[in-house]
LOROGU-360737 format. One record per residue: residue in one letter; x negated, y negated, z negated of N, C-alpha, C, CB in turn. Coordinates in steps of 0.05 Angstrom, whole numbers, plus 5000, padded with zeros to 4 digits. Glycine has a CB too. Layout:
! LOROGU-360737
aXYZXYZXYZXYZ;...
This chain:
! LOROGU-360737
x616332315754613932205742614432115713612931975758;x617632055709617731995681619332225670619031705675;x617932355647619332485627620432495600618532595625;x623232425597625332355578626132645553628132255600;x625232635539625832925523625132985497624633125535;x626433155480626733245461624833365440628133345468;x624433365417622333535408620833775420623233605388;x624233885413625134255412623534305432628734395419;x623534215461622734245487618934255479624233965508;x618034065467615733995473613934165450615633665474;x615634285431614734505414614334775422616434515394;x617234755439617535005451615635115459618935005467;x614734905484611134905507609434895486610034575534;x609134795461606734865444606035105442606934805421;x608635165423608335465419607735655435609935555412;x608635595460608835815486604935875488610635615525;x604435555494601435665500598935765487600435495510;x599835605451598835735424598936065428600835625396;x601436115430601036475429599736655458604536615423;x600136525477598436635503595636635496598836455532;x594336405479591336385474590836565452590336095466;x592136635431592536765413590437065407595236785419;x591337185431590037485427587037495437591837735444;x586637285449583637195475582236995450584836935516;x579437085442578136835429577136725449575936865407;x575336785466575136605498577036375502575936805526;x579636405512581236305522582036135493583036505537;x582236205472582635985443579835845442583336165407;x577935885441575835805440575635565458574235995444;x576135615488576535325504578435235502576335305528;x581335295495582635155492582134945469584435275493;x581334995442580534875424578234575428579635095410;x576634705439573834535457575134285477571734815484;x576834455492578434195506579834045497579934235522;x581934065481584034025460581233725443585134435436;x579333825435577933735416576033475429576433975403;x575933595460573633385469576633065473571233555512;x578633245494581133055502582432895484583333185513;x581632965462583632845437581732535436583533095400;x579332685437576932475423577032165449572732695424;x577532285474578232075492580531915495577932155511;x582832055480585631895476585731655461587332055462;x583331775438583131665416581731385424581631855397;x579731415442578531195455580031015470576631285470;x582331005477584630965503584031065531585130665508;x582531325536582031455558583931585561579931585559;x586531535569588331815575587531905606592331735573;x587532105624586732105644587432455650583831975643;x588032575677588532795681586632985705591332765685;x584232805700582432905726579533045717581732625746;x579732985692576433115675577533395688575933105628;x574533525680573633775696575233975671569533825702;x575733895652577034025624580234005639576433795588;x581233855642584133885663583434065678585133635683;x581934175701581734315715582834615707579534275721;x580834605689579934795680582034955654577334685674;x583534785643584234935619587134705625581734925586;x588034575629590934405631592034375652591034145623;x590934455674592234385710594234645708589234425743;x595334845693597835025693599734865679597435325680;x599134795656601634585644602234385660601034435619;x600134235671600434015691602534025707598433985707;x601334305718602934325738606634405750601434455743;x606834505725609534615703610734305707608534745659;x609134125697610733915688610933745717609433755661;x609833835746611033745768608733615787613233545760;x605933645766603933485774603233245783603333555785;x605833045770606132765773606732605752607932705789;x606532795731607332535705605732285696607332675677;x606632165689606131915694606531795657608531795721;x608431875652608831795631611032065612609931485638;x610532045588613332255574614532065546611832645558;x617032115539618232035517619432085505618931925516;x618932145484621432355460621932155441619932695438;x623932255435626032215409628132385396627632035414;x630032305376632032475372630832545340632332725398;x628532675340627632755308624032725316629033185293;x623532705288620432635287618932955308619232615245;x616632875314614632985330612533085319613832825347;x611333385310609233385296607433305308608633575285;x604733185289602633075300600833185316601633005285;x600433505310599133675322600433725358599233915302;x603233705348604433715374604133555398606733705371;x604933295391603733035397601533035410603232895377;x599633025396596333055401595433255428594933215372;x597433495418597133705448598233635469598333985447;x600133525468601633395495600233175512604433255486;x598732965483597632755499594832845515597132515479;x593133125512591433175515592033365536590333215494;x594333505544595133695566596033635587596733855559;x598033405580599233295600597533035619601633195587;x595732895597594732685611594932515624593932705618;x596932375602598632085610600232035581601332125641;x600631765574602031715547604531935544603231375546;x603932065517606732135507607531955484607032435497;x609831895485610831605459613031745450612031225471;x613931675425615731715412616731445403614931895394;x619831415403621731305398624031345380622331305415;x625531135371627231175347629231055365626531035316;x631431205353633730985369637031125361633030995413;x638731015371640931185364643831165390641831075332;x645731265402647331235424648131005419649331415429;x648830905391650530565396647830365393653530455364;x646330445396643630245413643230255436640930295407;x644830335451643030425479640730645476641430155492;x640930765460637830885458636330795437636130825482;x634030625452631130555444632230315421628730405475;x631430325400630430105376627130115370632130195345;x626730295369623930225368622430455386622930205336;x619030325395618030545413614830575410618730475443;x613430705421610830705413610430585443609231005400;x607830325444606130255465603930475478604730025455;x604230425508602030665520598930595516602430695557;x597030665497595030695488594130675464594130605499;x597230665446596830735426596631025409598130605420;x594731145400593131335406595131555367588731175408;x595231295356596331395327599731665329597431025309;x599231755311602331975301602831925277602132325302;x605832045279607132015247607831775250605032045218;x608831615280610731295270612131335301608230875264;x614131155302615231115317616130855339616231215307;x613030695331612430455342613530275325613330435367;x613830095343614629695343617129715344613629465370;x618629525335620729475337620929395365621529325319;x622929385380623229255412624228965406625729445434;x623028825426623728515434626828445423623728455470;x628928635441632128585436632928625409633828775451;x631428765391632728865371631028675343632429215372;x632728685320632828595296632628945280635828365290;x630328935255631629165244631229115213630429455257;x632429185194632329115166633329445151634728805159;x631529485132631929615116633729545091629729675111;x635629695093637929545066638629785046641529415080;x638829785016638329894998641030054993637229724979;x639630384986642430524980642730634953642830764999;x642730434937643930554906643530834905647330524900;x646430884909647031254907645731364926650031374911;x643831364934642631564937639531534931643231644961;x639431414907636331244895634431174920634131474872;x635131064942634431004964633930624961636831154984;x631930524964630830264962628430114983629930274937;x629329934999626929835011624529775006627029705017;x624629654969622029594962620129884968622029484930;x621530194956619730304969619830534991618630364952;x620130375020620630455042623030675047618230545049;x624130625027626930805039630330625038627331125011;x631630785058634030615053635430655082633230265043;x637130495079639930475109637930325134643730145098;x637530445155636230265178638730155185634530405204;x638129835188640929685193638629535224642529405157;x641329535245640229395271642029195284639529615293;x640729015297642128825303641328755334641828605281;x641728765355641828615376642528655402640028535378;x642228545430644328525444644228755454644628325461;x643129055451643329305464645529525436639329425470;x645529355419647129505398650629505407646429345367;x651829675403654929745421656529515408656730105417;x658929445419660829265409662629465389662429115434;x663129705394665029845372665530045396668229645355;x667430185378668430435397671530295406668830795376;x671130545432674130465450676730475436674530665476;x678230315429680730345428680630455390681730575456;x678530315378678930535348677130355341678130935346;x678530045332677929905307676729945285679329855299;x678630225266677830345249676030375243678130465248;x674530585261672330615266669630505271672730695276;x670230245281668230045290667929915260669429825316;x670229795242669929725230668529845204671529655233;x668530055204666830325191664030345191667430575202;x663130265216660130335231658629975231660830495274;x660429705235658929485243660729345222658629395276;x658329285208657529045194655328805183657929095183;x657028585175654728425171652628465182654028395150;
């Protein structure tokens, strides 16, 4: 019911079903119509997988995906919006995107289920501290939104095994 995964994956199924509709204006035509009505209800906080438009035009992806999802979550690299948008409208249940990195545990930041927006990668999480800190050389500056994501809290790793060095390389201040 929960699905954990990657862009690549969720582009992949874009593309797959973009080009099956492709040669059929019928079949693009409703897909578009559905795509267009489902979006407009996401947008409302209606996520839902039982409209007669599921039936009809998303109960094969649905069903691909096990016919129990419940929820999906990507990370790893940004998500196009269009992509996004199709997933939340096919699948019919929150898809969120997340930022995070392995010496976080993962998750630093995540998107809430009914938040309807793309192009971010949520809230910061409860456990975590996060500060933007300025990179000279590489004309990189917080004042305007660029720079080192620096994180701080109790899901962030203590250092690597046995290699100081290294820890001391990666955690500071």
């Amino acid at each position: 019911t929960i699905f954990l995964t990657v862009p690549r994956l969720l582009n992949r199924m874009y593309d797959t079903v973009m080009s099956k509709v492709h040669g059929s204006w019928i079949s693009k035509g409703l897909l578009y119509l559905a795509l267009y009505r489902k979006q407009g209800e996401v947008e409302r906080g209606l996520i839902r997988n039982n409209s007669i438009l599921d039936y009809i035009v998303f109960s094969k992806i649905q069903q691909q995906m096990g016919g129990r999802l419940r929820i999906c979550m990507t990370g790893s690299a940004p998500l196009a919006g269009k992509v996004l948008n199709f997933c939340r409208c096919a699948f019919g249940c929150p898809v969120l995107e997340g930022y995070g990195q392995t010496e976080c545990t993962a998750a630093v930041t995540a998107q809430v289920p009914g938040e309807p927006g793309v192009g971010h990668v949520g809230s910061v999480l409860p456990c975590n501290y996060v500060k933007l800190v300025d990179v000279p050389d590489m004309d990189y500056f917080a004042k305007d939104n660029k720079g080192e994501i620096c994180v701080k809290g109790a899901n962030v790793f203590l250092g690597y095994y046995k290699d100081e060095e290294k820890t001391k390389e990666t955690i500071d201040k």
